[in-house]
C-alpha positions in Angstrom: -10.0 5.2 -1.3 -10.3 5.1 -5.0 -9.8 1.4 -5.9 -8.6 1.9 -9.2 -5.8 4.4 -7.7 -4.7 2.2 -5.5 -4.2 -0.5 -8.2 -2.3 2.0 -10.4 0.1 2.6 -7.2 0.6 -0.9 -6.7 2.6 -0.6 -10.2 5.6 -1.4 -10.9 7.7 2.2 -11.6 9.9 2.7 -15.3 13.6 1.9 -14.5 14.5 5.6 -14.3 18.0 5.4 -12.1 21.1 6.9 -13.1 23.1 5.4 -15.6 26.5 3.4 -14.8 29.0 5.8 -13.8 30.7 7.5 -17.2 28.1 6.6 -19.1 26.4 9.5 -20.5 23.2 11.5 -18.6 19.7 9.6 -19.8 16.8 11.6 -20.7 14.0 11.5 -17.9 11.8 9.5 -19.5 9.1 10.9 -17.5 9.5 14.7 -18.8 7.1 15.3 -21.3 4.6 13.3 -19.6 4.7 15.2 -16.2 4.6 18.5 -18.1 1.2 17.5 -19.7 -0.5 15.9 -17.0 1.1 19.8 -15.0 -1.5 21.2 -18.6 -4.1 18.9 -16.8 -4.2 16.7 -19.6 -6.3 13.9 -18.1 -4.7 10.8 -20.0 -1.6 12.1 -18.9 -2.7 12.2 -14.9 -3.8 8.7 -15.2 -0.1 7.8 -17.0 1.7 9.2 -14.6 0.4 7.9 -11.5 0.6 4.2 -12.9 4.4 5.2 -13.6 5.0 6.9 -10.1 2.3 5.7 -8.0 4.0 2.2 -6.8 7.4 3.8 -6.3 5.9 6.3 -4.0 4.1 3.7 -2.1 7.4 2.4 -1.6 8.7 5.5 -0.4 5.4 6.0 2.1 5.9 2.1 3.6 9.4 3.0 4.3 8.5 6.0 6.2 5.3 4.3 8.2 5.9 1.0 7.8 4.1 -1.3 5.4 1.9 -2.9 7.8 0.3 0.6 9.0 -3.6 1.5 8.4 -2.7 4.3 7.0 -0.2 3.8 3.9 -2.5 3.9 0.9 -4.7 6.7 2.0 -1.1 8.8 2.7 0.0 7.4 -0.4 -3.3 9.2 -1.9 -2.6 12.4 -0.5 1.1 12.4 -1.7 -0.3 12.1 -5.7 -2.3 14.2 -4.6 0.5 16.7 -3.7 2.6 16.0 -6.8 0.1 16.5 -9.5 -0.7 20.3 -7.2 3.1 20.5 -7.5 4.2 19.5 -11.0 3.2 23.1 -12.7 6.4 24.7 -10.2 8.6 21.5 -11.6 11.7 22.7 -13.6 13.3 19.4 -14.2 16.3 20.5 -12.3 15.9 16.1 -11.3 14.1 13.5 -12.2 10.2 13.2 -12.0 10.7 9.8 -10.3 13.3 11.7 -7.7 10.6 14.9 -7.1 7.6 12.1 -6.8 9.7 10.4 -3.9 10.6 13.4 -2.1 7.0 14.2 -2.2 5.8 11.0 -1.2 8.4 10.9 1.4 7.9 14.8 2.8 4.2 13.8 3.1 4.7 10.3 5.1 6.8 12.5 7.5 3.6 14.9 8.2 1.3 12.1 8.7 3.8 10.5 11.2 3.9 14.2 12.8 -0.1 14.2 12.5 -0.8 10.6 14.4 1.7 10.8 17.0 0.2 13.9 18.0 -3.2 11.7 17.6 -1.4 8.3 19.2 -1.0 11.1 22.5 -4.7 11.2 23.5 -6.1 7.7 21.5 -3.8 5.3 22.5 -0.6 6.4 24.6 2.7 4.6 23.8 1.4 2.8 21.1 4.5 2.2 18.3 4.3 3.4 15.0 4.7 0.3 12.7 8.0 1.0 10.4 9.0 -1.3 7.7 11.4 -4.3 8.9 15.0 -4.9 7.3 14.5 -6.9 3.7 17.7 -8.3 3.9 16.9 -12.0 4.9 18.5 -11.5 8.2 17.1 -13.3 11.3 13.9 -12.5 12.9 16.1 -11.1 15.8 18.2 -9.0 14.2 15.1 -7.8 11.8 13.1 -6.8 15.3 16.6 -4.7 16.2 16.3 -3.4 12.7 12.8 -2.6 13.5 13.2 -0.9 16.2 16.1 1.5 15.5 14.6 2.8 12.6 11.6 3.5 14.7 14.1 5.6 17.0 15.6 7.0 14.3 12.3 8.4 13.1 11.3 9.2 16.2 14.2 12.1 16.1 13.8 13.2 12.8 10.4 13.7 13.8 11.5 16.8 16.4 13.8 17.9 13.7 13.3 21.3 11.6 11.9 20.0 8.5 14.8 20.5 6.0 17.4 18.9 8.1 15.1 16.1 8.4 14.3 16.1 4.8 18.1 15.8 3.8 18.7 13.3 6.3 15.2 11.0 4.9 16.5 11.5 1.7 19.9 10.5 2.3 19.5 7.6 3.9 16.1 6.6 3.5 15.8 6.5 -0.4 19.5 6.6 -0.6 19.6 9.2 -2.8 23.3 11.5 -3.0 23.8 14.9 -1.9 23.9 16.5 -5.6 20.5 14.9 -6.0 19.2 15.9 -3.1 20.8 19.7 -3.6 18.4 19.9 -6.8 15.4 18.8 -5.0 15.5 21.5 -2.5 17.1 23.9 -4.7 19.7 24.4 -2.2 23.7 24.4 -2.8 25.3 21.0 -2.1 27.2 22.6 0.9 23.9 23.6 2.2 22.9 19.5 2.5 26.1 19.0 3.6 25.2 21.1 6.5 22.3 19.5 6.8 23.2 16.0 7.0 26.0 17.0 9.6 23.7 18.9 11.5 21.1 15.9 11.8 23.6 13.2 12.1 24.7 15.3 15.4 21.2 15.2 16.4 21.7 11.4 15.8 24.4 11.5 18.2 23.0 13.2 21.0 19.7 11.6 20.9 22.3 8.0 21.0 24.4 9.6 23.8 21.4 10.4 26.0 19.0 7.4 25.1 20.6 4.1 26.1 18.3 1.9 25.1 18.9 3.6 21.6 22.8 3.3 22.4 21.9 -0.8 23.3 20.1 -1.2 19.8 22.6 0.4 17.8 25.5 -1.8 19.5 23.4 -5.0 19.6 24.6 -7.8 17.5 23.2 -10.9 17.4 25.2 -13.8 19.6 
């Protein structure tokens, strides 16, 4: 993997969040930038992915985990997929926000692509996800750990938009209205969505109970 890439990724991202709430809409910094690296412009390529490229790392870890093999090449290809994608852009949400989902969408088909792998290579082997950086204990982190595993697990046999909504929702943490403009889809539509996943959820809970044991554990 391109070195130099990688040390762009590793980056820091621009503070692009939304403003406090009532304060007025900020300009996406990023605009004007993504629009001339979508021209091709090559010094605008190289500025954008030092801007995006560590926040869609981020996004990538949290989806695979940041100790897997994997993460920087997947990184790679998700750049990869936003500077293909950045000509269809129409700034109906941030550039940081489309980067993510990008980065995001893409960590989802590489989980797809090695647990079909993980079948023949190495059966049963876990797929490493990223442990809860909260400072709780080392047991409650491994519970952490391994619901969020199980949680993937299920959006993984999910149709891809429900599982999108639901990855974006609580993955990134990103709101329904925000998610509605990445998919170009009415909010009631990710409404849908994120009830029709969360009753995945609830099945895959109700007939798992070693899911249903994690998800009640506390630690005594």
């Amino acid at each position: 993997m391109d070195s130099t890439l990688v040390a762009r990724m590793r980056k820091p991202v621009t503070d692009l969040h939304a403003p406090p709430e009532g304060a007025p809409p900020r300009a996406d910094e990023l605009l004007g930038l993504a629009r001339a690296a979508a021209g091709r412009d090559p010094a605008a390529i190289r500025t954008l992915i030092t801007e995006l490229g560590g926040a869609m790392l981020r996004s990538v870890r949290k989806v695979l985990g940041p100790h897997h093999p994997d993460v920087e090449d997947v990184t790679q290809e998700a750049v990869l997929a936003l500077l293909q994608a950045l000509p269809s852009f129409r700034a109906e949400c941030t550039v940081l926000h489309f980067a993510n989902r990008i980065a995001v969408m893409t960590a989802f088909g590489a989980r797809r692509r090695l647990s079909v792998r993980a079948r023949f290579d190495e059966p049963g082997a876990p797929i490493d996800v990223a442990p809860d950086e909260s400072g709780a204990s080392p047991f409650a982190e491994a519970v952490s750990s391994r619901r969020r595993t199980m949680v993937l697990e299920v959006l993984d046999r999910m149709p891809e938009a429900t599982a999108e909504a639901l990855a974006l929702h609580f993955v990134l943490g990103y709101t329904v209205d925000e998610i509605a403009a990445l998919a170009r889809v009415s909010p009631n539509t990710v409404w849908s969505r994120l009830r029709l996943g969360k009753e995945a959820l609830r099945r895959a809970l109700a007939n798992n109970a070693k899911m249903a044991e994690l998800f009640r554990g506390r630690e005594t």
